[in-house]
N, C-alpha and C positions, 0 to 999 in steps of 0.2 A: 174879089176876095181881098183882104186884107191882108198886108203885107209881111206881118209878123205871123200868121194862120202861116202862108208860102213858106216862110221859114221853115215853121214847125214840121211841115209835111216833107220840105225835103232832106232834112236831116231823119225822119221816121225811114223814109225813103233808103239813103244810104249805110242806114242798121241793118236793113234788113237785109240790103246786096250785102255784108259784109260778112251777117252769121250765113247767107245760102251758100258766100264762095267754100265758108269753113267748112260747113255741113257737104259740103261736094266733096273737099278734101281729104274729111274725116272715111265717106263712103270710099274715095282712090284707096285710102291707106289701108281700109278696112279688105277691099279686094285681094289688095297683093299681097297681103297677113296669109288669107285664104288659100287664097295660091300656091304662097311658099309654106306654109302647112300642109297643103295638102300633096307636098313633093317631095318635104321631108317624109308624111309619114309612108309615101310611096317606096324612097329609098329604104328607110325601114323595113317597111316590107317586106319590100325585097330582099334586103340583107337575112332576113328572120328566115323566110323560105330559103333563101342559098342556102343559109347555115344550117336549116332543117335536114336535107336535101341531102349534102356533102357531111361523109360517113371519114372516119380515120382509122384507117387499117394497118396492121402491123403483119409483115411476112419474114417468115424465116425460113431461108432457102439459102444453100451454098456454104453455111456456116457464117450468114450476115443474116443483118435487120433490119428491113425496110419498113420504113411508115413510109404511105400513100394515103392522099385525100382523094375522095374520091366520088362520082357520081355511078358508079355503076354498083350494078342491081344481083349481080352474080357474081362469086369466084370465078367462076369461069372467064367474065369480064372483065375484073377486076385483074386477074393476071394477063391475058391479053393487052393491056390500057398499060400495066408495066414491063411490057415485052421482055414474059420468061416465059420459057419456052418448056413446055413440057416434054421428055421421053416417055415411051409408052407403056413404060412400069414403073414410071414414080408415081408419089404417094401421096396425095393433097388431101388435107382433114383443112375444114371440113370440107365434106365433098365439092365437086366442082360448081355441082347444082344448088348449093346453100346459096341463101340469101344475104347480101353483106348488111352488118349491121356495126354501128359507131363502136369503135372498140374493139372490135373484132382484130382476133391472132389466127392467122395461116400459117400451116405447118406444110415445107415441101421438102420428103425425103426424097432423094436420088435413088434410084437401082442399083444395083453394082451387079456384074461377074460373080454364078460361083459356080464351081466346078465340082458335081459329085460322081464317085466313081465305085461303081457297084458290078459285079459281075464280070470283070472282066473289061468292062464298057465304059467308056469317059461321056458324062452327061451336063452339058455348059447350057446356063439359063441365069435371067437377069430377073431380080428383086429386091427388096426393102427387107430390113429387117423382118424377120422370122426366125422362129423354132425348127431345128434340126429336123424336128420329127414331121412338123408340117411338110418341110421339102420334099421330105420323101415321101409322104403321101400325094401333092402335086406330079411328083416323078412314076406315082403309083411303084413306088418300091416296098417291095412287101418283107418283112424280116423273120428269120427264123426266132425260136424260144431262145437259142443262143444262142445268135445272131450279137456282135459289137457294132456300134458305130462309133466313128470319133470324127467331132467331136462328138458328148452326147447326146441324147434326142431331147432333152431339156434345155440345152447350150442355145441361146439366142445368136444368128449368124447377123451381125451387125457391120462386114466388111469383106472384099473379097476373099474368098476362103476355100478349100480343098475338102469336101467332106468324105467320108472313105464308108463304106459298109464292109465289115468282115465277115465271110459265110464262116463260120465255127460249127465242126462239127466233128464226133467220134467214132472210133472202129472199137473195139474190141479184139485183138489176137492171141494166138498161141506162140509163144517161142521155147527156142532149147536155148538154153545158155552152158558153155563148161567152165565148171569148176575145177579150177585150179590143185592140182598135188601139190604138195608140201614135202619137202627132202630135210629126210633125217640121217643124223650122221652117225658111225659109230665107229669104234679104234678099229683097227685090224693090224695085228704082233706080226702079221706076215708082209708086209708092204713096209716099204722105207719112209719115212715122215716125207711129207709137201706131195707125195704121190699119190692119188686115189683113185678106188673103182664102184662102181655099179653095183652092189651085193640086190638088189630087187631095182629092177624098174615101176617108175610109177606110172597109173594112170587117172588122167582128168577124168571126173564126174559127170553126170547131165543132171542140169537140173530145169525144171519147168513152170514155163511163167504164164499166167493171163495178162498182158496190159490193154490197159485205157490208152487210146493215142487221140491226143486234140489235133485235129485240123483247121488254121486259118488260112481260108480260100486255096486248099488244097496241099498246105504245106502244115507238115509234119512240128509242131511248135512244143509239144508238151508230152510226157510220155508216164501213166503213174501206173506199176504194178500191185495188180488187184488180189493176185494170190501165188502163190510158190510153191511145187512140191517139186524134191530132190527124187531123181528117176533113177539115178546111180551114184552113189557112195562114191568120191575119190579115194583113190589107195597111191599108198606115200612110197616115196621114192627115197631107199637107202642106199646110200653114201658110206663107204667102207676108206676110211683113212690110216695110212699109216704110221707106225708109232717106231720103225727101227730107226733109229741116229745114230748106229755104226755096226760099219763092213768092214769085211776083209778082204781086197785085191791086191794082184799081186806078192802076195807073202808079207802085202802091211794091212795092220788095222788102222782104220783112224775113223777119226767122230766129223759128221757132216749136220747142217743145218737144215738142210732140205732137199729131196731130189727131184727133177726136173727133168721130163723128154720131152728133149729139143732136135728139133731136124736141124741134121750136121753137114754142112759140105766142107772143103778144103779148097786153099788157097795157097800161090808162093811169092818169090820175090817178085816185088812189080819196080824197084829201084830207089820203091820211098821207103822213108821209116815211120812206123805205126802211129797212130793216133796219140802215143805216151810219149813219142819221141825219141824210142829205142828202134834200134835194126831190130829186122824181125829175125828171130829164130823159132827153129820147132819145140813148142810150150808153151807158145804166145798161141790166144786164140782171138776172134774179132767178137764184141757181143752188142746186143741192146741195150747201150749202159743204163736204160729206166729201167730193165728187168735183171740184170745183173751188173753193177758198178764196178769201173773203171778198177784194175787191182785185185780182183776177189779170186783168190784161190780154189782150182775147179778139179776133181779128177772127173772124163770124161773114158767111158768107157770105151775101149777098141784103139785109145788115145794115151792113155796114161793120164799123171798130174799135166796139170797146164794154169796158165794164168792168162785175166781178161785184161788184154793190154792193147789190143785192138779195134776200132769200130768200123763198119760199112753202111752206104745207104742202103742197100739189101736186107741187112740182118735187122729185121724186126721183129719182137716180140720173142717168144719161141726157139728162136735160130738162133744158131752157132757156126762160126769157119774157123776151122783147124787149118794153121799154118804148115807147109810140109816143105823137103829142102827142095824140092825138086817137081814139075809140070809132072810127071809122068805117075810118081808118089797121088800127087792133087788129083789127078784123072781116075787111079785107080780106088783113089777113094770113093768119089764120086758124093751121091747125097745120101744120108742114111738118116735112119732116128734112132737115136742113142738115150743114155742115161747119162744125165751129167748130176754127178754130186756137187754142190755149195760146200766147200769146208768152213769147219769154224774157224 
């Protein structure tokens, strides 16, 4: 063969090795494309399914907000997996057995304490918000027509609480009641002024009642009379008052402001001088200086004139002590009730 032909063919020769190494290249590069395509879209995938998969839930429990992501398929799981802990009267919405779903809000109310007390009987039980009324149907407490509860039976008990039942209930009775006499007064020309008597006694009336009486839980709380008839008339009581303001004793006249029986005893020298500051002598007497003041000229029957110059812790009200000279005077007196004139 000629030697420019040799040429030719080994340079055809060396084309051809040089496009097979590229075309061999092309195929490496074309593989690992392959590869790393097909790993991306594996992580993809995968990510898509996780993210399908994994739900985000919001819980409110305790007066907080939890989001949780999450793969579980139940509430009931779902709280589980965030370890809270349920009591056995709290309140999960939705139920335990719901299915969790992205987005999803869980609601956990606590129980609490409440205490009703009906009959006499203290009744403690744990719940979730409710109505008054419900409670007591759970308690199977049954009410009368007028029957109170507090709080209401409308009242939502949303915290521990004291609820109370009132049994209310009414009698009907009869009573007597007395009506009071009324005192009338009138002069009497025979009696000394500030003196008086009795001219009629009076006496109280009957009169009669039906009342209504409320009962809560056995006590007497309310009391409305339903009707009244008067069974006896009162009859009034007169009062005979005197109008003389002046006598004659001893061979004097004289004008008084009021007369007054007062129980009298007698006293003598004890070594002091009287409450005025004078020595005592007889016509000094001792008084109640609220019921007659210090100075007031007095004639005292069995006594003569006398003045109130004296006081004792004894003499209260009413009372008088006539001064005398002598223990033996004082003894023979003794205690009496007398009439004692006030002068003007």
């Amino acid at each position: 063969m000629p030697e420019e032909a040799t040429g030719q063919a080994d340079q055809q020769g060396e084309s051809l090795s040089w496009i097979e190494k590229w075309n061999q290249k092309l195929d490496k590069n074309a593989k690992i494309g392959t590869i790393l395509g097909a790993v991306v879209v594996f992580f993809l995938l995968t990510f898509g399914v996780y993210s399908w998969l994994e739900n985000e839930v919001t819980i409110h429990v305790d007066g907080e907000e939890v989001i949780v992501n999450t793969f579980s398929k139940t509430v009931s799981a779902l709280l589980a997996e965030a370890s809270i802990d349920l009591g056995e009267m709290d309140k999960v919405e939705p139920a335990l057995s719901a299915t969790i779903s992205d987005g999803m809000v869980v609601h956990i109310e606590r129980a609490f304490p409440v205490t009703v007390i009906a009959d006499g009987e203290s009744h403690s039980l744990l719940t979730t918000t409710v109505a008054v009324e419900d409670l007591l149907e759970q308690l199977q407490i049954e009410l009368g027509t007028s029957d109170r509860v507090e709080p209401p039976l409308v009242q939502l008990v949303t915290e521990p609480e004291e609820v109370r039942v009132i049994r209310v209930t009414f009698e009907e009775v009869r009573e007597e009641q007395s009506i009071p006499y009324t005192v009338e007064q009138t002069a009497d020309p025979n009696l000394e002024k500030g003196l008086r008597r009795i001219a009629s006694r009076g006496r109280n009336g009957v009169a009669q009642s039906v009342v209504r009486v409320t009962y809560e839980d056995g006590h007497a709380v309310h009391r409305e009379v339903l009707s009244q008839n008067i069974v006896r008339e009162p009859v009034n009581q007169v009062v005979a008052m005197g109008t003389i303001d002046r006598v004659s004793r001893g061979g004097m006249n004289f004008r008084f402001r009021e007369a007054r029986q007062m129980q009298a005893t007698a006293y003598t020298h004890t070594g002091r001088n009287t409450a005025s500051g004078v020595y005592p002598q007889v016509g000094m007497v001792a008084v109640d200086t609220s019921v007659i003041p210090m100075g007031t000229r007095l004639y005292v029957e069995g006594y003569g004139f006398a003045t109130a110059a004296d006081r004792g812790s004894a003499i209260r009200g009413d009372k008088i002590d006539l001064f005398m000279e002598t223990h033996a005077e004082a003894r023979r007196w003794g205690i009496r009730t007398v009439k004692v004139y006030v002068l003007e």
